[in-house]
PASEBA-1860 file (N, C-alpha, C; in nm, 3 decimals):
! residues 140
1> XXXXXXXX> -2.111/-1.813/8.593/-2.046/-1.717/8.680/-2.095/-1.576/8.650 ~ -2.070/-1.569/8.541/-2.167/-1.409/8.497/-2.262/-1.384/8.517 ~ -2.348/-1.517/8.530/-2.523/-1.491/8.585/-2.497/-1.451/8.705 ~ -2.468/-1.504/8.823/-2.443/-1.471/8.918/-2.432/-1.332/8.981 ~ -2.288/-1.312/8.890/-2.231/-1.176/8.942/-2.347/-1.048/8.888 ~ -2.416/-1.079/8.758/-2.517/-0.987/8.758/-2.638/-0.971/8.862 ~ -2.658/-1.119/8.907/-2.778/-1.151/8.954/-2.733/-1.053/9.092 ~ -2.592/-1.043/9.144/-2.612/-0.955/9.248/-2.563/-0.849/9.239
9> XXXXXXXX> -2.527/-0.802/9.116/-2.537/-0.682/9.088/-2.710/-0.594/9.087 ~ -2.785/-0.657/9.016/-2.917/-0.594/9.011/-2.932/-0.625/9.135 ~ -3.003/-0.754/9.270/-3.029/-0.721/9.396/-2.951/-0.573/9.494 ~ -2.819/-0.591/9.460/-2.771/-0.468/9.526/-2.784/-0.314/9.480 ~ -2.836/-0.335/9.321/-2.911/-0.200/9.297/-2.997/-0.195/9.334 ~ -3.116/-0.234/9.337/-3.263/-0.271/9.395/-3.245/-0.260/9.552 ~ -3.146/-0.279/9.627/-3.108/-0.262/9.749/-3.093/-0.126/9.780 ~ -3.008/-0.082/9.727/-2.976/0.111/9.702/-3.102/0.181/9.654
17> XXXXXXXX> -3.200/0.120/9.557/-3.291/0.225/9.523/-3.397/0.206/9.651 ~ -3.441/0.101/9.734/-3.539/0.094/9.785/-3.470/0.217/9.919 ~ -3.357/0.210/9.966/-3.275/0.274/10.044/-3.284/0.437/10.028 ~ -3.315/0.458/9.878/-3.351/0.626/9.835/-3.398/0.656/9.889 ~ -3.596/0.567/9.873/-3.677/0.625/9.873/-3.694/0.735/9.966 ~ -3.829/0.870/10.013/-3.826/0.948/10.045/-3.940/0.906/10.179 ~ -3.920/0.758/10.225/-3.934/0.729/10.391/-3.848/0.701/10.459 ~ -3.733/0.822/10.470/-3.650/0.782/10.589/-3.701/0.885/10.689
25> XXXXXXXX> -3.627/0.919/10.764/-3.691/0.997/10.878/-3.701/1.204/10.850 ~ -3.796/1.215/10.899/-3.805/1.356/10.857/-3.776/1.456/10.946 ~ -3.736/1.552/10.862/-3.626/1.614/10.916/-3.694/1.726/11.040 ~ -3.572/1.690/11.135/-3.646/1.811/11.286/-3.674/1.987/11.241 ~ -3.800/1.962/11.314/-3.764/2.105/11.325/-3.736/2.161/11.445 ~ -3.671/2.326/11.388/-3.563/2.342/11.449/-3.647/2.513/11.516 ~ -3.600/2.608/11.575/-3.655/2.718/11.599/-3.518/2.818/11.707 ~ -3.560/2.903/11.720/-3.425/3.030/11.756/-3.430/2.987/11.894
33> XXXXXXXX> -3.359/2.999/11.996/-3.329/3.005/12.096/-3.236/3.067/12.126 ~ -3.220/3.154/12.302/-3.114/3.242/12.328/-3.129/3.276/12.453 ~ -3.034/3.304/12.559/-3.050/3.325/12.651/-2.905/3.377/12.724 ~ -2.885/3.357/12.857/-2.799/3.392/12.917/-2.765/3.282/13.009 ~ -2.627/3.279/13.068/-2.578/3.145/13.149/-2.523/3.250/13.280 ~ -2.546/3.220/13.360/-2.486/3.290/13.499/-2.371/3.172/13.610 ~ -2.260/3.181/13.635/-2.286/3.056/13.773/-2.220/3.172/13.880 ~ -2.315/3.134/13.949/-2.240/3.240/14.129/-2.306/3.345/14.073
41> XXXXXXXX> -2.355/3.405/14.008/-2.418/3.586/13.970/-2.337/3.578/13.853 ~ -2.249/3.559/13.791/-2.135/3.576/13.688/-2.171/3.494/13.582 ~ -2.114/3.599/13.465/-2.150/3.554/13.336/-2.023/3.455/13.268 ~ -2.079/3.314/13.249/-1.976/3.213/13.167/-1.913/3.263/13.091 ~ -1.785/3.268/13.091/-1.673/3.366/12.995/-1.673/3.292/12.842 ~ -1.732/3.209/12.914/-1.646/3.095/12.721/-1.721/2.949/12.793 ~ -1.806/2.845/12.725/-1.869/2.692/12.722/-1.969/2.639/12.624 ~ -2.040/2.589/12.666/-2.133/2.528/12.559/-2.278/2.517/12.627
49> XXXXXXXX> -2.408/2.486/12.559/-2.552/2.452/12.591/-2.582/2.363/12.460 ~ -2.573/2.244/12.547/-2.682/2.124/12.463/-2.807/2.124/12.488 ~ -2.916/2.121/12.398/-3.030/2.131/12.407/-3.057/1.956/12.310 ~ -3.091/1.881/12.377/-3.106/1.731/12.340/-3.245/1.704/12.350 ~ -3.313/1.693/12.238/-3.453/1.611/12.247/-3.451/1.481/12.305 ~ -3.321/1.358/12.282/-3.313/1.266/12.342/-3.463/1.134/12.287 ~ -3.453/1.173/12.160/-3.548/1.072/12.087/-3.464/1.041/11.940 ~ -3.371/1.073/11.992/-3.275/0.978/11.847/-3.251/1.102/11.701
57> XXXXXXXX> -3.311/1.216/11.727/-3.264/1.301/11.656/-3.139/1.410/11.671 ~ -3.064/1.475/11.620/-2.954/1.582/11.622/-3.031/1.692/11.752 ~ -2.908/1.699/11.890/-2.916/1.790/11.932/-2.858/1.957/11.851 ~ -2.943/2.060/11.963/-2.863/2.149/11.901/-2.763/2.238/12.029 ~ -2.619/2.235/11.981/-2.503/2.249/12.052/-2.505/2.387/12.033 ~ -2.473/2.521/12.110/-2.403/2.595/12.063/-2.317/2.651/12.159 ~ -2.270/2.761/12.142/-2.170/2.834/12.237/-2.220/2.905/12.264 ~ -2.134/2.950/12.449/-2.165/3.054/12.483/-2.034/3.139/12.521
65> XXXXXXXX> -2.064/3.258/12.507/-2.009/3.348/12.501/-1.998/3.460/12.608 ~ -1.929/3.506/12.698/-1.950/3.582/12.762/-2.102/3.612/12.808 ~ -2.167/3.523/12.872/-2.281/3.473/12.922/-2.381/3.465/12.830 ~ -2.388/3.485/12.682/-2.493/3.467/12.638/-2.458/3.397/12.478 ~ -2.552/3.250/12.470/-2.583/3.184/12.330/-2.716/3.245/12.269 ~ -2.717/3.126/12.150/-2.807/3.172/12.039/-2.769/3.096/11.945 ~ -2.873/3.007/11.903/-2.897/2.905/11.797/-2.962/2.846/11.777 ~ -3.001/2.760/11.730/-3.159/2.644/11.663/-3.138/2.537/11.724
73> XXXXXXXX> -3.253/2.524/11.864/-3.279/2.400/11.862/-3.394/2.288/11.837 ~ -3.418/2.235/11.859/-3.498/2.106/11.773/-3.601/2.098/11.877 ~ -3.760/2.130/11.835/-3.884/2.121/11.895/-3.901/2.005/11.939 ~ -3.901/2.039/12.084/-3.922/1.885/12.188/-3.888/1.934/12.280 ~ -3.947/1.826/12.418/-3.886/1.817/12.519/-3.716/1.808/12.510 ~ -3.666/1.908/12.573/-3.504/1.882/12.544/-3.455/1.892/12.720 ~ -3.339/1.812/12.692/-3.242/1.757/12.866/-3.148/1.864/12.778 ~ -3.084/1.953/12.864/-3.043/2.113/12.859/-2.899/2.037/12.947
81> XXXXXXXX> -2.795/2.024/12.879/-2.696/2.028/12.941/-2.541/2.159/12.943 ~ -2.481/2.181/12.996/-2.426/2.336/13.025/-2.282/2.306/13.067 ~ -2.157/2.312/12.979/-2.031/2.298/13.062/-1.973/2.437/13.021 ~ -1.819/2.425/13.049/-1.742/2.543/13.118/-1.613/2.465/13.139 ~ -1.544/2.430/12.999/-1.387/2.402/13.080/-1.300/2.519/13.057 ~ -1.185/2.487/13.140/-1.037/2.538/13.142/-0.984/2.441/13.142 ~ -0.840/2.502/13.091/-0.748/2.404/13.109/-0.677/2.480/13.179 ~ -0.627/2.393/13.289/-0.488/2.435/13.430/-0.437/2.317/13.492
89> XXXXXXXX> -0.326/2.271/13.496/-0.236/2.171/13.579/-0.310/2.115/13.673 ~ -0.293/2.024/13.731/-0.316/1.948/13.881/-0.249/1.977/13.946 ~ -0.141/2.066/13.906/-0.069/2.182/14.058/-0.131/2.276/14.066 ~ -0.216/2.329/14.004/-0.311/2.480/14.013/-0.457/2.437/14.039 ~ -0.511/2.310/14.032/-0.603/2.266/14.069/-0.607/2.203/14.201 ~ -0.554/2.134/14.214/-0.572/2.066/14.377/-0.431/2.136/14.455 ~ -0.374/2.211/14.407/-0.260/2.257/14.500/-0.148/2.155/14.554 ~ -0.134/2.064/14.439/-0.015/1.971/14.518/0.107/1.954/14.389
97> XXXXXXXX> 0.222/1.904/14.467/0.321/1.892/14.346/0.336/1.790/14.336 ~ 0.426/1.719/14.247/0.441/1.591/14.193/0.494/1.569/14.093 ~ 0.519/1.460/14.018/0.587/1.453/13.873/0.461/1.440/13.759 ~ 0.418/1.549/13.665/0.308/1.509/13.524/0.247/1.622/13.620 ~ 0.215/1.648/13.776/0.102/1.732/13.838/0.139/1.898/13.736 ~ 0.229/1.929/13.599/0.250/2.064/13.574/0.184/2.034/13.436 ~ 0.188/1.927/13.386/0.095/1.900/13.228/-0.051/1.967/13.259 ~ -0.086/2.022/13.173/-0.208/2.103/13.138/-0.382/2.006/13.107
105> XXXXXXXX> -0.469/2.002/13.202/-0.567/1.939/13.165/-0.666/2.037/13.146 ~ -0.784/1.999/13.065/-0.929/1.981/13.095/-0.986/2.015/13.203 ~ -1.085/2.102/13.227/-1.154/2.035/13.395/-1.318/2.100/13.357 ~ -1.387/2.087/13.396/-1.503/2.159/13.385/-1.557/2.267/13.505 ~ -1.590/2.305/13.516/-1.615/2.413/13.622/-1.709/2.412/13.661 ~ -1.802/2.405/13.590/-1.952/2.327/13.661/-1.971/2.217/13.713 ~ -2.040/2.157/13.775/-2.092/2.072/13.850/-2.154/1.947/13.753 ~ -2.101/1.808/13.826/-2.215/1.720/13.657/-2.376/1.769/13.692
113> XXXXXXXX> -2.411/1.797/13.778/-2.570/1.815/13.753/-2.638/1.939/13.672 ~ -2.550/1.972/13.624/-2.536/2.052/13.513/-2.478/2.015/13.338 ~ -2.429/1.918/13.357/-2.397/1.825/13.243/-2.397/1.687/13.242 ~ -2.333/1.594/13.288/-2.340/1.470/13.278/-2.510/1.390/13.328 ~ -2.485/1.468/13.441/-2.555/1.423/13.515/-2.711/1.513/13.545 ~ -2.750/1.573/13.424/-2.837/1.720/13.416/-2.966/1.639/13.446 ~ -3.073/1.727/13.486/-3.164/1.684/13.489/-3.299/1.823/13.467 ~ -3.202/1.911/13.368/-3.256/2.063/13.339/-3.320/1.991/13.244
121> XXXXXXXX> -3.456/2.010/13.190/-3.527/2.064/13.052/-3.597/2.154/13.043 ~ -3.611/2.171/12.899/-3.688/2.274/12.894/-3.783/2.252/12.752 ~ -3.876/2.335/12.718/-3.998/2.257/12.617/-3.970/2.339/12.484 ~ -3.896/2.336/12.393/-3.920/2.414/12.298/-4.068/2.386/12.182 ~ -4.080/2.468/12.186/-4.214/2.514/12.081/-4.202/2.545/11.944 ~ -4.311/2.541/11.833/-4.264/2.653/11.775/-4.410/2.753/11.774 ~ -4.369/2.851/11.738/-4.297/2.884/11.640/-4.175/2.943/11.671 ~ -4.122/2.962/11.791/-4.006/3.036/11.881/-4.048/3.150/11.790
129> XXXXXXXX> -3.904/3.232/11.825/-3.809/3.216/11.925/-3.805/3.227/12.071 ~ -3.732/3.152/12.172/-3.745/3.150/12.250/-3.593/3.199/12.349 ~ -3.669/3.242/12.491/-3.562/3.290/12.532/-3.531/3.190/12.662 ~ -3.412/3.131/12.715/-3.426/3.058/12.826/-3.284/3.107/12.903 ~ -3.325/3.167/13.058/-3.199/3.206/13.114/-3.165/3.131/13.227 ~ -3.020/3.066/13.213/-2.957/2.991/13.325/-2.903/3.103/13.412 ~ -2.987/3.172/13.527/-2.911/3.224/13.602/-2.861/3.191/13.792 ~ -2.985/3.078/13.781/-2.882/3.051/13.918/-2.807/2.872/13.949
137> XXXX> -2.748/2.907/13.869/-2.611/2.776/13.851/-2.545/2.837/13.942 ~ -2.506/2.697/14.054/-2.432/2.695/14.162/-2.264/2.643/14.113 ~ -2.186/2.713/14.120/-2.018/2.630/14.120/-1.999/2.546/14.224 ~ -2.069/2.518/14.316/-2.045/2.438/14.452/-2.159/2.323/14.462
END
């Protein structure tokens, strides 16, 4: 019984060390990016910009701010996705009353072809930094 339990004690160390080694995947690089978000002429008060290589590595997320982000994203072709929620009732959204229509949701303000459903990229390089401006996003 003791042979045993050693015998898989050492395979499961030998399991962990081969697991160390220094061929796992290497790490993205990353470079400055920044720009501005517009929808209708108007600057996004408050949302987000995903910049997704979409090859199995870490996008880079950041915020935006009164129309303008800034942060590191990851050299590649990247699918550029862009939301914008509030939260307001389904009585202040579709204008109807009802019972639950005063609970507070979520909604996005953009359009999915702007997020879910994006079909924006854009090429980051390096050595950046780079500047990329969303200014004619439609709300309609």
């Amino acid at each position: 019984m003791n042979r045993v339990c050693l015998a898989a004690l050492a395979a499961g160390c030998g399991l962990f060390a081969v697991g160390c080694g220094e061929n796992g995947p290497a790490p993205v690089a990353r470079v400055k990016v920044s720009g501005t978000v517009k929808v209708d002429g108007k600057d996004v008060k408050s949302g987000s910009i995903i910049f997704d290589p979409q090859n199995g590595q870490p996008p880079g997320d950041m915020s935006i701010l009164d129309g303008k982000y800034e942060g590191l994203a990851p050299v590649a072709k990247c699918k550029v996705t862009i939301n914008s929620f509030v939260k307001m009732s389904m009585k202040e959204k579709m204008k109807m009353d009802g019972p639950g229509y005063d609970q507070q949701t979520e909604f996005n303000l953009l359009p999915e072809r702007y997020n879910t459903k994006s079909v924006i990229a854009r090429e980051v390089t390096e050595p950046g930094p780079h500047t990329f401006d969303f200014a004619d996003i439609k709300s309609k």
